[in-house]
Phi, psi and omega in degrees: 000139180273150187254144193305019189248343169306331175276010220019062184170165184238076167282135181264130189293151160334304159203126196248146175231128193228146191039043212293171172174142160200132158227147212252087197312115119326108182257160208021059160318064196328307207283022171069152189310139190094006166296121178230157160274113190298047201312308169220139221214051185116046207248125204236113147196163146275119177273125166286128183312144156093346200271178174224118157271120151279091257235102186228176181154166187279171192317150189018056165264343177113010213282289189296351179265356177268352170281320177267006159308290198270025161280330178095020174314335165187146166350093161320136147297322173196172178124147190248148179214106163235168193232121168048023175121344190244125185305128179275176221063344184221235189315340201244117195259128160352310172316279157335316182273340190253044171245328179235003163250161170202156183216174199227088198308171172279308192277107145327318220256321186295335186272024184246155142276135149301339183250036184239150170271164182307328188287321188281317181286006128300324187287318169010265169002252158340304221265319156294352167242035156115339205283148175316148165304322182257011173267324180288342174290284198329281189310335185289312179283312171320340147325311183277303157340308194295324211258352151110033163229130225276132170339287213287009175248349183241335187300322184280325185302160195277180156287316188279010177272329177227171200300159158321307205280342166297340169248353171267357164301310227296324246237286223279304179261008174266356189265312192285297194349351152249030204015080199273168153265353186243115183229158229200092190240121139242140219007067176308324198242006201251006145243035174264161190297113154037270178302311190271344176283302201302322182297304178311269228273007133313318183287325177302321161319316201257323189297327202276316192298320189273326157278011149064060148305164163212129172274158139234097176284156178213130196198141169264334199263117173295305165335318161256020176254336202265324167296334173249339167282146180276305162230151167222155196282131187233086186301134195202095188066054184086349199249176164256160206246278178250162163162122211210195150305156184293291202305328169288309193283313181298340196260294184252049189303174203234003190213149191280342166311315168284324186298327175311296183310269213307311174323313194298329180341171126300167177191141181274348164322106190301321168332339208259138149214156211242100199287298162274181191251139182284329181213151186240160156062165199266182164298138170284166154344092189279003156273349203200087199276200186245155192293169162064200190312133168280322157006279239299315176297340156262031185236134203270353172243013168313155203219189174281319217257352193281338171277335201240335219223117185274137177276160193254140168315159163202125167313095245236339206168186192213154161263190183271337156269019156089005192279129171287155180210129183205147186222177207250071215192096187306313177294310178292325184299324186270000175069070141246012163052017160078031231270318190271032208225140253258157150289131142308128213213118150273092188302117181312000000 
């Protein structure tokens, strides 16, 4: 795990996570009882006050299931949390901690009651955690203000009453009405239009500076990971792969998953073509991952001891805001630098 003094000072991070894991029991299993999906499977970083981290990897790589852990939306198998110095479970109570994490979904519409007005499933919260019903209306239209949609035309109003992107504002200020320090978006913008992604994740950018936020961005679009984050996490079967500063990881990647990942981008560059597919073959199995690096079968700088031997973070380098940048890669730990691994054209 990297430690927060790596950022250049021993500021106590926001949240340290430590050994996180869940598996997922397969029930009537051809592959016999006691079968599980390593869905997350050993997951380590410190989130730094003030920062927006990002979280990317390809699809049941492990990314949303590791958010709702740490919403507590369900149960770890194991794994440690602590929030601003305090273990939850222990000095720090469940109550509290969803009082200062709070998150924000991908489905607009499924995260609403449908049979709640705009005002009340924003005020709902507040109000539950004791403030009076007209100070929490109040604060709900004050919100609505914030997030750019005007009280007297949306507050009475349903779910099924507005646009996606109106309602995942809706999503946005009903997560702050608790005045959290932590907000948790995972793929918060992929399913909204272009025009309307781009408008949200302007409001989060102005939302995080004027409520003094910490992001956990979660993104399939590198691109738009590449626009908001300060570092990003790079999941790869349950496990974290890299994780480092935006610019070292996007610039310098340090693990050939990411260098793949990166590849893959789109890029309006007429110029740019991708002569091979960056990466072949599918994920293995998260019932039966593969020994040593879950990587190796798809890496194009795998070795022998890369099948026998699971690798550990390591530190490859510091970026220029002083962020550790380390990756999980037995060939980068051994200084081949990745030497035989096909070149890539990263699209700016």
């Amino acid at each position: 795990m990297l430690d927060p003094r790596d950022r250049g000072g021993p500021a106590q991070p926001l949240l340290s996570v430590t050994g996180l894991v869940k598996h997922f029991k397969v029930g009537g299993s051809p592959f016999g009882e006691g079968t599980v999906v390593r869905a997350v499977d050993g997951v380590d970083f410190d989130l730094i006050k003030g920062e927006t981290l990002g979280i990317v990897g390809e699809s049941g790589c492990g990314k949303s299931t590791t958010a709702r852990l740490l919403m507590q939306l369900m149960p770890p198998d194991a794994g440690r949390l602590v929030f601003d110095g305090e273990e939850l479970g222990g000095a720090l109570s469940l109550t509290e901690y969803r009082r200062q994490v709070q998150m924000v979904f991908q489905d607009s519409y499924a995260s609403l009651n449908p049979r709640l007005t705009i005002e009340d499933s924003i005020a709902f919260g507040p109000q539950v955690h004791g403030l009076p019903a007209r100070q929490a209306i109040a604060r709900a239209h004050d919100l609505l203000d914030r997030v750019g949609l005007e009280p007297a035309r949306f507050a009475g109003r349903f779910p099924h009453e507005l646009s996606g992107g109106q309602r995942q504002r809706i999503n946005i200020a009903r997560a702050l009405a608790m005045n959290p320090r932590l907000v948790i978006l995972d793929e918060a913008v992929s399913a909204l239009d272009k025009s309307v992604e781009a408008q949200v994740l302007n409001l989060l950018m102005d939302l995080k500076q004027e409520f003094n936020l910490t992001y956990i961005f979660i993104s399939h679009d590198l691109n738009v990971v590449r626009f908001m984050v300060d570092r990003v996490l790079v999941m790869y079967l349950g496990k974290v792969a890299e994780l480092g500063g935006r610019d070292a990881v996007f610039n310098q990647p340090a693990h050939p998953y990411t260098a793949a990942l990166l590849a893959s981008m789109p890029s309006m560059d007429p110029d740019h073509r991708v002569e091979r597919p960056p990466l072949t073959g599918d994920p293995p199995n998260p019932i039966n991952p593969p020994p040593g690096c879950r990587f190796h079968p798809r890496c194009a700088v795998a070795e022998a001891v890369c099948s026998v031997k699971e690798p550990e973070m390591a530190a490859t380098g510091t970026d220029r805001a002083g962020a550790r940048h380390a990756a999980a890669c037995l060939m980068r730990a051994a200084g081949s630098g990745h030497s035989r691994a096909p070149a890539v054209a990263v699209p700016a």
